[in-house]
Every structure is written in C-alpha cells, then in structure tokens.
C-alpha positions as CSV (number, residue, x, y, z in Angstrom):
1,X,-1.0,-15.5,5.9
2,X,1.3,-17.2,3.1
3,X,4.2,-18.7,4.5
4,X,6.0,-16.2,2.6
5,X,5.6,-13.0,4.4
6,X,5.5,-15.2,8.3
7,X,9.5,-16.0,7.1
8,X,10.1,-12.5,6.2
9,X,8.9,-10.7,9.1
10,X,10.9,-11.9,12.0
11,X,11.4,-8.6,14.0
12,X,7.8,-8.5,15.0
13,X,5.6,-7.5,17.6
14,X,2.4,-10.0,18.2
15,X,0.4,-7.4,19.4
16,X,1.1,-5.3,16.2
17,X,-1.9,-5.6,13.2
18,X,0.7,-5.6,10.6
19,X,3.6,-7.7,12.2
20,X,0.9,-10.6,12.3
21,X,-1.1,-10.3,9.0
22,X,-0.1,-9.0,5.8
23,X,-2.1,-6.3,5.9
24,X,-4.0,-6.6,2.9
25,X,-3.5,-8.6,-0.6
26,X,-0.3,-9.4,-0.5
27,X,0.9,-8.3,-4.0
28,X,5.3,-7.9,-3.9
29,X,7.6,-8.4,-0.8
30,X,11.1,-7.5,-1.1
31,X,13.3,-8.3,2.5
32,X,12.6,-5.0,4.1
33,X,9.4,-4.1,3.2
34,X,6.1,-5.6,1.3
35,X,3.2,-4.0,-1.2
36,X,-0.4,-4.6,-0.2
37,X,-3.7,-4.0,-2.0
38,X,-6.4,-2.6,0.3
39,X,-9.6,-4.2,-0.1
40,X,-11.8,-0.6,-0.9
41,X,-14.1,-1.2,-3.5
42,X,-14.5,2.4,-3.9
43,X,-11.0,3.3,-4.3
44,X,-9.4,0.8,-6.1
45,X,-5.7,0.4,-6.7
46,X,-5.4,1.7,-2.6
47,X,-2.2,0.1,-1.9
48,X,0.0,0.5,1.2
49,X,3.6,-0.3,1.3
50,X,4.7,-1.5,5.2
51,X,7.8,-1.8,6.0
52,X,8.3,-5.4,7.3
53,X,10.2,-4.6,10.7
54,X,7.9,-3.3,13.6
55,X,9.3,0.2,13.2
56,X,6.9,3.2,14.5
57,X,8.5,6.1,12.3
58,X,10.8,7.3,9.3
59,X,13.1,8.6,11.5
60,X,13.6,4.9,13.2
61,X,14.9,3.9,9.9
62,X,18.6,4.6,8.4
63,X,19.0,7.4,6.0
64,X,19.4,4.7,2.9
65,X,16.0,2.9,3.9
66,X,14.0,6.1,4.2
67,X,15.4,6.8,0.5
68,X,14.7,2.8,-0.5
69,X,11.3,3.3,1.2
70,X,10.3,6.4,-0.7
71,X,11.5,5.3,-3.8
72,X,8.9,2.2,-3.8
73,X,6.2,4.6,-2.3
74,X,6.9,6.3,-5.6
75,X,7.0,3.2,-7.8
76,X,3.8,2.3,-6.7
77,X,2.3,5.6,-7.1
78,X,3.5,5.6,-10.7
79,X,1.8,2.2,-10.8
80,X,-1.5,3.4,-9.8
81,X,-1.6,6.4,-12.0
82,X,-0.7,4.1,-14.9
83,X,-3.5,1.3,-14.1
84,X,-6.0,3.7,-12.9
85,X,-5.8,7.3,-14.1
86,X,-6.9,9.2,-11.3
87,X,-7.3,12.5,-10.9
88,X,-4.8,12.6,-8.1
89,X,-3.0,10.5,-5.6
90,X,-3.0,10.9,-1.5
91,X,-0.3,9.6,0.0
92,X,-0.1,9.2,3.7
93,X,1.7,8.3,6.5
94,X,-0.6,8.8,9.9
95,X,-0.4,5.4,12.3
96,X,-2.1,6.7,15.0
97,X,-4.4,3.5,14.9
98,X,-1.5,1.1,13.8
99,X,1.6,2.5,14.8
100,X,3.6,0.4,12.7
101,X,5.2,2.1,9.8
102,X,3.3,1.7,6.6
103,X,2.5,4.3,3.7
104,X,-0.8,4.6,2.1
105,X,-1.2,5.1,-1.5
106,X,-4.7,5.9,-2.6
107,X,-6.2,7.2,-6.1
108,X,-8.3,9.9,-6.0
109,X,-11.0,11.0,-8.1
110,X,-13.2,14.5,-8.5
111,X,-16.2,12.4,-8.0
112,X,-15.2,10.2,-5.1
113,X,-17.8,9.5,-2.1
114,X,-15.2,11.3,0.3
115,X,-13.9,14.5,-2.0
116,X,-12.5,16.7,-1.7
117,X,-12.0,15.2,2.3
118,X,-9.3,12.1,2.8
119,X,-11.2,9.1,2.2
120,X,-11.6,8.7,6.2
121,X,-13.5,11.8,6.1
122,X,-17.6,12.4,5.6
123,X,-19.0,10.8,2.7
124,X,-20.3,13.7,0.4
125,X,-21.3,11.5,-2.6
126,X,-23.2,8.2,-2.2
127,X,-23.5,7.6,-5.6
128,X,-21.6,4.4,-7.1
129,X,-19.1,5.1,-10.0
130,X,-18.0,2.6,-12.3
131,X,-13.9,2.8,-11.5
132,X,-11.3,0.8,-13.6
133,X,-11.1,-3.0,-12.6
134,X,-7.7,-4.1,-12.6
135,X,-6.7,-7.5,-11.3
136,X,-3.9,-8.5,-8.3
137,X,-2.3,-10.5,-11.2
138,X,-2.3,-7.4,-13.1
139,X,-1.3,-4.6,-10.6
140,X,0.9,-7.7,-9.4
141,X,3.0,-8.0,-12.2
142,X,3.2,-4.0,-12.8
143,X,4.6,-4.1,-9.6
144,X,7.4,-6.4,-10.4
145,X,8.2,-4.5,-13.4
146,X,8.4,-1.4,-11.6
147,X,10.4,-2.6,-8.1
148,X,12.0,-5.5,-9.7
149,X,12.4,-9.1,-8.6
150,X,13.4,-8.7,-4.8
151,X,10.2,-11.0,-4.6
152,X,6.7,-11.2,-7.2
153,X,4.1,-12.8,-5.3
154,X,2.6,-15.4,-7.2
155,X,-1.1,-15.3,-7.1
C-alpha cells in the first residue's frame, strides 16, 4: 500500500477490503476519493473509483459529494472510452460483497467472454481478443488531465 493512500484514508474500518488496501492500481487520489485500475486482463481500462471514507451508500454522503463523486465516475468513463473505444461502458454500484462505497467502470465490448451478461455473469465466449494495451502511466496521466491535480500518482 503506498504511503500515500494509508495518510489519506483515516476514517477506516480494518475489517473493510477497501479501507485497508487500495483496491487495485492505484492510479489518482484526490482527498475524498481515489481511481483504481482493476487488474482484468480481459476487460482492460476496468477502473473503480472508491470513495476514501468507509461509507456504505450514496445516500450517506452530502448532496455536493454525490455530485463530486458522479462527476469523476463520469471523468473516468470519458477516459476509458477515449483510451479504449469500447462498444459501451457498464457502470455499477452493487457492494453486496464489499460494502464500502466504490463505483465500477468497465468497457464493454460485443465480443466480450461475458456479453451481453455483466462481466460476473456466465462466460459465453472463451475465445481471447486482442484489446487495446494502454499503460497505468498512460491511463494515469489522462486521468490527471481529466480530474485535475487534487493528486497524480506517480508510477
């Protein structure tokens, strides 16, 4: 965990997945909330945006960080369709496994193992299809452009 995000995220709980590890590759981290890359080889780009407090739901935020929140969901989606070109973008909010508030942003394309289910679903395509291969440095630094400098992770 880099020292970075452990200073950030002081209203945690120990027990919680994503109060005591980033989450993923850590990529941007502003005060409130952070921008991880999931490691899916077959959906890359799969990012998740947590906020950094152990909150469970939207509504346990204030009506200016649920619009804050949303607007960097969006950010990053605009991010991913820029690096990536899907076909289309899921974005979801479930928790039932982690019930810390976190948004998932994943590319989607026609010819995905999971399609047309959610990427947790039954594999319908086993077949391996060459995706774009963009960097952390790269999505990284689109990142920054696109949220600002609240915080670029160097990587």
């Amino acid at each position: 965990m880099s020292q970075f995000y452990a200073h950030r995220n002081k209203e945690k709980n120990t027990a919680c997945e994503l109060c005591a590890q980033p989450g993923g590759a850590l990529l941007w981290q502003a005060a409130e909330y952070r921008v991880v890359r999931v490691d899916e080889p077959h959906y890359p780009g799969f990012c998740r945006v947590i906020w950094n407090a152990h909150v469970r739901e939207m509504t346990d935020l204030s009506p200016d960080q649920r619009q804050w929140l949303m607007a960097a969901v969006f950010a990053v989606e605009t991010v991913i369709r820029q690096l990536f070109a899907p076909d289309k973008i899921n974005l979801a909010c479930l928790g039932n496994m982690t019930p810390h508030l976190h948004w998932h942003i994943i590319p989607r394309w026609a010819d995905d193992r999971h399609f047309p289910e959610p990427i947790w679903g039954r594999v319908h395509n086993e077949q391996a299809i060459a995706r774009p291969q963009i960097g952390d440095d790269v999505l990284a630094r689109a990142l920054q452009r696109a949220l600002g400098s609240a915080s670029a992770v160097s990587l």
